[in-house]
Biopython code that builds the backbone (N, CA, C, O; Angstrom):
import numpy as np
from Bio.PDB.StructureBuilder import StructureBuilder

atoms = [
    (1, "UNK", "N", (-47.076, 43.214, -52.091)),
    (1, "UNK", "CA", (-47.794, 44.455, -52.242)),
    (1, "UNK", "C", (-48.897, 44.586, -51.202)),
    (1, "UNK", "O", (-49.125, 45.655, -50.636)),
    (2, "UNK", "N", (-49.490, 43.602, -50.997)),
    (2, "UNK", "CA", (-50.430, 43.434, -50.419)),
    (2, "UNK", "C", (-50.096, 44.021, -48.543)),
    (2, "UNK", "O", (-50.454, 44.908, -47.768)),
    (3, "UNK", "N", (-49.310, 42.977, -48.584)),
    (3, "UNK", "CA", (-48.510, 43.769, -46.649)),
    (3, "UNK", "C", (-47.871, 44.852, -46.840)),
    (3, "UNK", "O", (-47.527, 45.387, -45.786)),
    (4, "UNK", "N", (-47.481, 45.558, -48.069)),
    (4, "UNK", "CA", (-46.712, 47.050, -47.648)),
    (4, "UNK", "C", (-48.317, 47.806, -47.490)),
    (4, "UNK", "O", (-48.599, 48.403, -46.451)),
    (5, "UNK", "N", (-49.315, 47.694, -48.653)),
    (5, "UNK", "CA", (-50.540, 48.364, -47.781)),
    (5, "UNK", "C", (-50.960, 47.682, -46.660)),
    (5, "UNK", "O", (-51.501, 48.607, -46.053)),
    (6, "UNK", "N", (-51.106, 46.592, -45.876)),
    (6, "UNK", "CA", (-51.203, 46.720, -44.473)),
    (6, "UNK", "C", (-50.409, 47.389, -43.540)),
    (6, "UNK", "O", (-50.609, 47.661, -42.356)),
    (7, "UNK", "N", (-49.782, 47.532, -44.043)),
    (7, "UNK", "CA", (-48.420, 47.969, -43.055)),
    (7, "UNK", "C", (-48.571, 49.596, -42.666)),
    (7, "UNK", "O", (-48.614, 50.291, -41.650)),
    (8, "UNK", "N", (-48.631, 49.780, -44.311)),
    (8, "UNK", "CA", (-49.488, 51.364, -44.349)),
    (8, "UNK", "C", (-50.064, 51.953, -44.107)),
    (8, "UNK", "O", (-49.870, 53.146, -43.872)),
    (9, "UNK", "N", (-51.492, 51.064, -44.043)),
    (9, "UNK", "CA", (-52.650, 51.566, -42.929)),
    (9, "UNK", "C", (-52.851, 51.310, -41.299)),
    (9, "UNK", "O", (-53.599, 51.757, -40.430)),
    (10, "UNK", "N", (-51.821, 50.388, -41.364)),
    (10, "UNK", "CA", (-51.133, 50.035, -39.008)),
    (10, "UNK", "C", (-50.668, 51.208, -38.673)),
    (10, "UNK", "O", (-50.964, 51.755, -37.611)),
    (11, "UNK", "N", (-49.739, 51.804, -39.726)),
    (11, "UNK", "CA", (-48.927, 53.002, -39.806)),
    (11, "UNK", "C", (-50.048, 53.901, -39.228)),
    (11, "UNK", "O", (-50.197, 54.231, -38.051)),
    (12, "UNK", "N", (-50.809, 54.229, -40.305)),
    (12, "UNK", "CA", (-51.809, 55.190, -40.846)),
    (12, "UNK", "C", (-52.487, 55.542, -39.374)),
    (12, "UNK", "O", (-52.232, 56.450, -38.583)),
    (13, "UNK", "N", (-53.302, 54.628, -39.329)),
    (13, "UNK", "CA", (-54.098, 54.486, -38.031)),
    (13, "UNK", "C", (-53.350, 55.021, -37.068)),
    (13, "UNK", "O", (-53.798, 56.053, -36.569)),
    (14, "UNK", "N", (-52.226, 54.568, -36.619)),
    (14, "UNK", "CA", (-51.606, 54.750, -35.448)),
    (14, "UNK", "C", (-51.221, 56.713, -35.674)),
    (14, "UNK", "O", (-51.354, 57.517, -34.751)),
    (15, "UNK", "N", (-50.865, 57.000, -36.755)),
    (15, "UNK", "CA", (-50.988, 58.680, -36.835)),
    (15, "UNK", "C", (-52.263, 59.570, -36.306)),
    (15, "UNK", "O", (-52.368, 60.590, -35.625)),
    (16, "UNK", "N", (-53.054, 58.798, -36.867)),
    (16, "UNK", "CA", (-54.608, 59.254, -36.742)),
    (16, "UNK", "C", (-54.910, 59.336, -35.770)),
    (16, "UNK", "O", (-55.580, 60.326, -35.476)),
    (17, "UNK", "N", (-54.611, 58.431, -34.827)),
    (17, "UNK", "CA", (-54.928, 57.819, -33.444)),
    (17, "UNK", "C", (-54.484, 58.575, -32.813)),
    (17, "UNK", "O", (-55.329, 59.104, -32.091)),
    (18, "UNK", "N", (-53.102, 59.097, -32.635)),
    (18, "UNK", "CA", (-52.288, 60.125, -31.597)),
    (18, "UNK", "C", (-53.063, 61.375, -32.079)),
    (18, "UNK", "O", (-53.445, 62.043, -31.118)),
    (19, "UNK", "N", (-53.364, 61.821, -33.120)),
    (19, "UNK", "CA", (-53.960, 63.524, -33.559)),
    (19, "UNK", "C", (-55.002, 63.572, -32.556)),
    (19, "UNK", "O", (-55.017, 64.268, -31.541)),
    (20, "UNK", "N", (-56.208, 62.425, -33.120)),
    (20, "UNK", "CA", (-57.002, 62.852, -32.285)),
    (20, "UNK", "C", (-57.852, 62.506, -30.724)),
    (20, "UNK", "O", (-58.986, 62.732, -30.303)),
    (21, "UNK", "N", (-56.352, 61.696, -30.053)),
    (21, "UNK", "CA", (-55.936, 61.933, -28.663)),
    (21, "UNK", "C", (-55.260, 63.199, -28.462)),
    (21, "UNK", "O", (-55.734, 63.627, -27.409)),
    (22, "UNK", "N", (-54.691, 63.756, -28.755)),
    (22, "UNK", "CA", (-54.275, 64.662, -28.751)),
    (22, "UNK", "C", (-55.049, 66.025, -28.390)),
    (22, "UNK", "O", (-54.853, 66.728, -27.399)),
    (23, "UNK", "N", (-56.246, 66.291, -29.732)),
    (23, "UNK", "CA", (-56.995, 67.061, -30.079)),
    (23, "UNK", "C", (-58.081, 66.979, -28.485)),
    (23, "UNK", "O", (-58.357, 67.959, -27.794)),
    (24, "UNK", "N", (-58.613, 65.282, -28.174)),
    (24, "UNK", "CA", (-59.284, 65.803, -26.653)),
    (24, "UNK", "C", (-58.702, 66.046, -26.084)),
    (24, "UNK", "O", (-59.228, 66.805, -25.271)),
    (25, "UNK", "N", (-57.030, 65.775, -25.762)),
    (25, "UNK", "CA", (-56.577, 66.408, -24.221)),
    (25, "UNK", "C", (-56.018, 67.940, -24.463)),
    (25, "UNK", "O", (-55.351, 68.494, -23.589)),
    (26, "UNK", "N", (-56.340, 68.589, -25.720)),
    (26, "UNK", "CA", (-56.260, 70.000, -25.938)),
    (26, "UNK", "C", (-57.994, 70.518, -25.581)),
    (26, "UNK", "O", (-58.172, 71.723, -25.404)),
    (27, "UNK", "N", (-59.042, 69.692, -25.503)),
    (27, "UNK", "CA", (-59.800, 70.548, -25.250)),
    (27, "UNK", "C", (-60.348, 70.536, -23.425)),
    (27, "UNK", "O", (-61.168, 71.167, -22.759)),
    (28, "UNK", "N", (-59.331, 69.410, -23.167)),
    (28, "UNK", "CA", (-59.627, 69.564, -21.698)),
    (28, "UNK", "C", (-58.623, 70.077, -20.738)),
    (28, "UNK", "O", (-58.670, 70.038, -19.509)),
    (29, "UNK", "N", (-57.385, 70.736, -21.781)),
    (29, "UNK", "CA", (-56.179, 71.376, -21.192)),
    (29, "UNK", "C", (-55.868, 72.379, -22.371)),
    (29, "UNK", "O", (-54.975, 72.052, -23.153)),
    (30, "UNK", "N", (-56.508, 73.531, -22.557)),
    (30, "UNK", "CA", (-56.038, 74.622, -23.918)),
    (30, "UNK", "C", (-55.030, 75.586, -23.886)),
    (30, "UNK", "O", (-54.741, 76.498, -24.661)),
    (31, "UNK", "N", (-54.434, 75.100, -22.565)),
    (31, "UNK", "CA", (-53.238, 75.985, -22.177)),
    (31, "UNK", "C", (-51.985, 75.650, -22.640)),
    (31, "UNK", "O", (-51.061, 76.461, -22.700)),
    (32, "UNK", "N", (-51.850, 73.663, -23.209)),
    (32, "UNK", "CA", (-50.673, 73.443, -23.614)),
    (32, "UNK", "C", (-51.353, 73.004, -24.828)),
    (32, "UNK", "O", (-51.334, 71.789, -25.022)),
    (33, "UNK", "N", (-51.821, 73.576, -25.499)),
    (33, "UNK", "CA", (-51.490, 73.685, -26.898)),
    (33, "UNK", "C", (-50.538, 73.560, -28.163)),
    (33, "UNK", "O", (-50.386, 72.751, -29.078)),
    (34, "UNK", "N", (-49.899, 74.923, -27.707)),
    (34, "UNK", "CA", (-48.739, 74.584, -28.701)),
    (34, "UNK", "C", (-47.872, 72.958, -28.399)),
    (34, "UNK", "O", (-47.510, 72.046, -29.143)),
    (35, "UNK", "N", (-47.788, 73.229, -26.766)),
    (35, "UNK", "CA", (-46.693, 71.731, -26.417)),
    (35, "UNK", "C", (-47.484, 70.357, -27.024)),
    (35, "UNK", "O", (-46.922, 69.464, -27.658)),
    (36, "UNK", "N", (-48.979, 70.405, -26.663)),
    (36, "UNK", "CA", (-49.400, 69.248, -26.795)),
    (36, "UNK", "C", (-49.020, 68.668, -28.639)),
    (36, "UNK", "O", (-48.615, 67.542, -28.927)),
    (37, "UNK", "N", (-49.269, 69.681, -29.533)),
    (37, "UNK", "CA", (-49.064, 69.605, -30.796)),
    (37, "UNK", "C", (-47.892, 69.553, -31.100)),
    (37, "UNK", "O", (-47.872, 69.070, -32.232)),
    (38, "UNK", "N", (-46.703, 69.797, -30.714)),
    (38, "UNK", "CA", (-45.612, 69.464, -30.946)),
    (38, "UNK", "C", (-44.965, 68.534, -30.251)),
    (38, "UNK", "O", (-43.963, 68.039, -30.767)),
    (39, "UNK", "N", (-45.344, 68.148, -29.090)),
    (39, "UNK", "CA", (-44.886, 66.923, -28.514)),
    (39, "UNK", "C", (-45.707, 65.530, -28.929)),
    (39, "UNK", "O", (-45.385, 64.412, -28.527)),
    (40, "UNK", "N", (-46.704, 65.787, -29.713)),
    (40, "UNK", "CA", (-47.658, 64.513, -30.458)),
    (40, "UNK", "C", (-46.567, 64.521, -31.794)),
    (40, "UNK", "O", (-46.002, 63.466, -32.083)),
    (41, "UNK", "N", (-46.286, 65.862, -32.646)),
    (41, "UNK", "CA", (-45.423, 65.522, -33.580)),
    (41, "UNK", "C", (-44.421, 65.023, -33.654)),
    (41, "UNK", "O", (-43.988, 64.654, -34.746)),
    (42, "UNK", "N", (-43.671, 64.841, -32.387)),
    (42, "UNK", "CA", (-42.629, 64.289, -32.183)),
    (42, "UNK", "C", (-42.804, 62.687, -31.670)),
    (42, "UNK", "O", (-42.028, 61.767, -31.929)),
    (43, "UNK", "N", (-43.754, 62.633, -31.055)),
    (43, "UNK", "CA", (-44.454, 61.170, -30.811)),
    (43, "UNK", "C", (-44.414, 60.308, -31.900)),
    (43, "UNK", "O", (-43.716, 59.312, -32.092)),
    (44, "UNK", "N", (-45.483, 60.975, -32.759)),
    (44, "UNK", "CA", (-45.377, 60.358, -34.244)),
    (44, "UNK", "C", (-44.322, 59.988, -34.717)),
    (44, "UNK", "O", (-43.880, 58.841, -34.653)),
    (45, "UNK", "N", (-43.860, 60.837, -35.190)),
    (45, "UNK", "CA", (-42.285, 60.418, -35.966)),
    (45, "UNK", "C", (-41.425, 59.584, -35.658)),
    (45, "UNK", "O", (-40.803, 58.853, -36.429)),
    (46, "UNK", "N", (-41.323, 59.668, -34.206)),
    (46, "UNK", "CA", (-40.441, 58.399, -33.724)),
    (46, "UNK", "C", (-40.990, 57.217, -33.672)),
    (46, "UNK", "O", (-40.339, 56.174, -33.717)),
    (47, "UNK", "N", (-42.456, 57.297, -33.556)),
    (47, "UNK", "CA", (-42.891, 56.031, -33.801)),
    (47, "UNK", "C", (-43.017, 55.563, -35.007)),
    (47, "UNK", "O", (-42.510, 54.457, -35.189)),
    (48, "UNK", "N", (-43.630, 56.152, -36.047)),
    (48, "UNK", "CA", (-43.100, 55.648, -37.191)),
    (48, "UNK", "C", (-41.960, 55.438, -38.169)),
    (48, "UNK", "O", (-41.880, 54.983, -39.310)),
    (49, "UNK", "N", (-40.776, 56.138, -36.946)),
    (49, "UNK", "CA", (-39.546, 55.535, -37.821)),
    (49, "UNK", "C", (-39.399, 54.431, -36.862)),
    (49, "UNK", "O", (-38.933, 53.523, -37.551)),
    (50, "UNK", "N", (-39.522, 54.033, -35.767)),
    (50, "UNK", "CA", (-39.168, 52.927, -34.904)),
    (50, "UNK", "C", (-39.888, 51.285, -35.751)),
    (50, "UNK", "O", (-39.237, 50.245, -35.857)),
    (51, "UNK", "N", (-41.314, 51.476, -36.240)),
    (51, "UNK", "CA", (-42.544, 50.833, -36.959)),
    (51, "UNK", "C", (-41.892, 50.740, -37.858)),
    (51, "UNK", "O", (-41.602, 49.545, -37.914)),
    (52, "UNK", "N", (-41.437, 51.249, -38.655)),
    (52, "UNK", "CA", (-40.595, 51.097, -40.094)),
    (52, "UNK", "C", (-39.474, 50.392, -40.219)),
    (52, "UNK", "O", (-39.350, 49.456, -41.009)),
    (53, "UNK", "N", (-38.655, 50.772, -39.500)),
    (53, "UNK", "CA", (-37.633, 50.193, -39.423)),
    (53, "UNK", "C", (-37.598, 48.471, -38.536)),
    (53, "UNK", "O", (-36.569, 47.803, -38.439)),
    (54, "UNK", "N", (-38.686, 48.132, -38.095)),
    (54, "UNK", "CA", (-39.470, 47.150, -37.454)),
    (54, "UNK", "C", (-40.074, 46.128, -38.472)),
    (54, "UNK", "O", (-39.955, 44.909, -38.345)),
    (55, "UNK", "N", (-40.782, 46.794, -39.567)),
    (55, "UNK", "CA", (-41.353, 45.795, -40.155)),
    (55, "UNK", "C", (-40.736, 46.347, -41.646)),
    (55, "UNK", "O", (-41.551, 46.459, -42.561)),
    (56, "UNK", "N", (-39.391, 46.674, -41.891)),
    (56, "UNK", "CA", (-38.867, 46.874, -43.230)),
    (56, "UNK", "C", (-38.773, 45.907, -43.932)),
    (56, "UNK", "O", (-39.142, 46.001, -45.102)),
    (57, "UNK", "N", (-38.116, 44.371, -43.304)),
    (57, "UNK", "CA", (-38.292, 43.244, -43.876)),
    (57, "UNK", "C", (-39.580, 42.700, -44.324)),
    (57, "UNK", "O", (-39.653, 41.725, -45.071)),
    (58, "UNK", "N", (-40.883, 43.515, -43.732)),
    (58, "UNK", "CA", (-41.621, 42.729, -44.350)),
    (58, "UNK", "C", (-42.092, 43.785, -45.476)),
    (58, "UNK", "O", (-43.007, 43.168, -46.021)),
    (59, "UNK", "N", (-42.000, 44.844, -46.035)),
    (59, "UNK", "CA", (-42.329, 45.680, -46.732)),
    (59, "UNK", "C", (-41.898, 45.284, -48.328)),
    (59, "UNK", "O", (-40.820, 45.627, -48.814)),
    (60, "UNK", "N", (-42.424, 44.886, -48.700)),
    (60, "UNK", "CA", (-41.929, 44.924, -50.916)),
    (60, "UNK", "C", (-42.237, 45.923, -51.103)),
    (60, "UNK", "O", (-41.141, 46.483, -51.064)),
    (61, "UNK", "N", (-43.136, 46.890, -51.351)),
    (61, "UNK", "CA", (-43.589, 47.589, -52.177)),
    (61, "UNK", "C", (-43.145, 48.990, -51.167)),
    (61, "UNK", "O", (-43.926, 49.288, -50.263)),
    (62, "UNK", "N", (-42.223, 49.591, -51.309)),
    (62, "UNK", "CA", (-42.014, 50.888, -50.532)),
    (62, "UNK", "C", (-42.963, 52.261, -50.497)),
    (62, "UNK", "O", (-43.648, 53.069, -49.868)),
    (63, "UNK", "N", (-42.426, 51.826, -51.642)),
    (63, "UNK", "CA", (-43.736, 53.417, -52.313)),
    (63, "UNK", "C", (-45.011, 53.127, -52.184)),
    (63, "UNK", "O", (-45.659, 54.173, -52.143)),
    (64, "UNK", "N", (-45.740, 52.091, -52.093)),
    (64, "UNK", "CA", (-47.169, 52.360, -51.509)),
    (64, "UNK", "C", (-47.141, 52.451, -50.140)),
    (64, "UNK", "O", (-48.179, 52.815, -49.587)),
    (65, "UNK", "N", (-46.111, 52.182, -49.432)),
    (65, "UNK", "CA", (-46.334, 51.834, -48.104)),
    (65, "UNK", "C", (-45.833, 53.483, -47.485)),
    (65, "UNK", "O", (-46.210, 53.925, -46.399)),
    (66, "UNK", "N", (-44.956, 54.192, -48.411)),
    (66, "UNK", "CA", (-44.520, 55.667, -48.418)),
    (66, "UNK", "C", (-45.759, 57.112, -48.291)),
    (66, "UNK", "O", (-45.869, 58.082, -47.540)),
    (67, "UNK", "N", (-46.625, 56.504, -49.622)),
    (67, "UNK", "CA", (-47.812, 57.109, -50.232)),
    (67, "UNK", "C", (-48.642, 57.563, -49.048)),
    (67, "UNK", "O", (-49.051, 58.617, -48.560)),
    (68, "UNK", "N", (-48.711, 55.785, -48.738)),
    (68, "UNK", "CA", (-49.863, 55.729, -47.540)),
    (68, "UNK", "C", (-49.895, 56.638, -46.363)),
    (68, "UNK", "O", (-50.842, 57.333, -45.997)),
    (69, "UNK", "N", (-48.250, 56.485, -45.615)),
    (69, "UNK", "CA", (-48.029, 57.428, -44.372)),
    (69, "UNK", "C", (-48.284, 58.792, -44.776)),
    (69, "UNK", "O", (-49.255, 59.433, -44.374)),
    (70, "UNK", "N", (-47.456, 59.208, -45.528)),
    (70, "UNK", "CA", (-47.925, 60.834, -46.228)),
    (70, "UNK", "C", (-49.386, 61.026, -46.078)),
    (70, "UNK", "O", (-49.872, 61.859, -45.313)),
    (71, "UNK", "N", (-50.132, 60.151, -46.905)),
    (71, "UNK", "CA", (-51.346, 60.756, -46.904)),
    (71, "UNK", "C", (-51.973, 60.934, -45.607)),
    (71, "UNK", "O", (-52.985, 61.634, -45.639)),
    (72, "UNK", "N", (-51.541, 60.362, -44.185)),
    (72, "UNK", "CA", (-52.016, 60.108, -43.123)),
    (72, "UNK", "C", (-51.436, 61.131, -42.340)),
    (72, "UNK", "O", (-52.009, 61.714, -41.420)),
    (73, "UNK", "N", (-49.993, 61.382, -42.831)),
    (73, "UNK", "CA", (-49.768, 62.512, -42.358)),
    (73, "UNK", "C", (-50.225, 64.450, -42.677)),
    (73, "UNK", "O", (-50.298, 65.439, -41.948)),
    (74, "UNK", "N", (-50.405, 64.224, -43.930)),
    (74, "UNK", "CA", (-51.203, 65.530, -44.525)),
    (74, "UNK", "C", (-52.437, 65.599, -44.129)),
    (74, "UNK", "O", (-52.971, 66.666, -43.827)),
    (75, "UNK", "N", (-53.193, 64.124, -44.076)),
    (75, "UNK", "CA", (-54.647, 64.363, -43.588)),
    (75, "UNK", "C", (-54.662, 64.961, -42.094)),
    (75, "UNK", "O", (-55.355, 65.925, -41.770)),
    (76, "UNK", "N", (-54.008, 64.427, -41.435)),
    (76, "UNK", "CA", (-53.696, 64.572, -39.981)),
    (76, "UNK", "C", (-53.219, 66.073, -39.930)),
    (76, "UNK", "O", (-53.826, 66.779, -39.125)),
    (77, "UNK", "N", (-52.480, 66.509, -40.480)),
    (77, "UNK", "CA", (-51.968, 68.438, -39.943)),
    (77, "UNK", "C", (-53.378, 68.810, -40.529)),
    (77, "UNK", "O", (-53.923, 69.382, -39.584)),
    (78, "UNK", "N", (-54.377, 68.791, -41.719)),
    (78, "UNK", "CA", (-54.914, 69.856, -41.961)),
    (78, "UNK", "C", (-56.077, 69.193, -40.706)),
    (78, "UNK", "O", (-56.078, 70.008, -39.784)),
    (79, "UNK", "N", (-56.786, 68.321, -40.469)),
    (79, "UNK", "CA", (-57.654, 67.889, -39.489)),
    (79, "UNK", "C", (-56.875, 68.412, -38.329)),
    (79, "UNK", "O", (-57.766, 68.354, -37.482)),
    (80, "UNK", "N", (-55.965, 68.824, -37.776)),
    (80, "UNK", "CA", (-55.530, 69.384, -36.790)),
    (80, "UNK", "C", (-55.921, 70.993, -37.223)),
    (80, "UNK", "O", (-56.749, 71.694, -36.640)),
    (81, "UNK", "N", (-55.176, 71.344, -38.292)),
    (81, "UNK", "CA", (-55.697, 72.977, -38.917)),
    (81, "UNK", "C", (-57.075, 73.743, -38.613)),
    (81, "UNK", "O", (-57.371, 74.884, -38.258)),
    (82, "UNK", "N", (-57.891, 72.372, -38.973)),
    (82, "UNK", "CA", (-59.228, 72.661, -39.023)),
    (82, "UNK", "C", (-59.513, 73.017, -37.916)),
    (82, "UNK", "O", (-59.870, 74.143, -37.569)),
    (83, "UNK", "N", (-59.334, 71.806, -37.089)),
    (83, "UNK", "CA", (-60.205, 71.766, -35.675)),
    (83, "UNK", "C", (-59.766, 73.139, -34.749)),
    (83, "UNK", "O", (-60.534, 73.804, -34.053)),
    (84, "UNK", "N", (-58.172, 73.383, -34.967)),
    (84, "UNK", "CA", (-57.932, 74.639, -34.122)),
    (84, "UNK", "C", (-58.002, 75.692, -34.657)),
    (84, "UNK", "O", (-57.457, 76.662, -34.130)),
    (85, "UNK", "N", (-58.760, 75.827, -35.979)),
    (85, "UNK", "CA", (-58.770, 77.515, -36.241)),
    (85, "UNK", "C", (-60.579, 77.229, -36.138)),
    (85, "UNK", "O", (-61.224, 78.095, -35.547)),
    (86, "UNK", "N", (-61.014, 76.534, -36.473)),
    (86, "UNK", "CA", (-62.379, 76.361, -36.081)),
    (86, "UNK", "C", (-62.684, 76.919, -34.693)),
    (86, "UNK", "O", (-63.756, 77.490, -34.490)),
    (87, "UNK", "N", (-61.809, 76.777, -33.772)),
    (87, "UNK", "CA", (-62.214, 77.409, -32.511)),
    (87, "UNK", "C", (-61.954, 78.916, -32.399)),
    (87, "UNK", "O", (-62.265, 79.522, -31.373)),
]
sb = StructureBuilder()
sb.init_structure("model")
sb.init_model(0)
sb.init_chain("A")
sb.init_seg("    ")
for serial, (resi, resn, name, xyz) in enumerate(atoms, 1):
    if name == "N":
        sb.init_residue(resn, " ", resi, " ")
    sb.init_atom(name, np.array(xyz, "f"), 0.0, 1.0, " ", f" {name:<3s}", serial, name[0])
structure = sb.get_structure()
């Protein structure tokens, strides 16, 4: 249990991490916007199915380790939401 939440929050982080790289090279390039946000979403995903499928053997507990990404991923679109309707 214990390594599916580490695993979760390596995950986690690493979502977090691309948003808001992302988010500065949208404010020092606001022209690719849409691309930058959809080519980070696509970043993501492959990396965390590549990460997953990487450390599945070490995962017991699925569903916390499931929980975790979700929440990193919901936190991550509305902190993206925010920051660009804020402008």
């Amino acid at each position: 249990m214990i390594d599916s939440l580490i695993y979760g929050i390596v995950a986690s982080s690493f979502v977090i991490g691309i948003t808001r790289s992302v988010l500065l090279l949208y404010k020092r390039f606001p022209r690719l916007g849409f691309g930058l946000i959809y080519g980070s979403l696509g970043v993501k995903m492959f990396a965390l199915g590549a990460f997953t499928l990487l450390a599945k053997p070490y995962i017991d507990n699925i569903v916390i380790y499931a929980s975790i990404i979700l929440s990193a991923i919901i936190y991550s679109n509305v902190y993206v939401l925010l920051k660009l309707h804020g402008k």
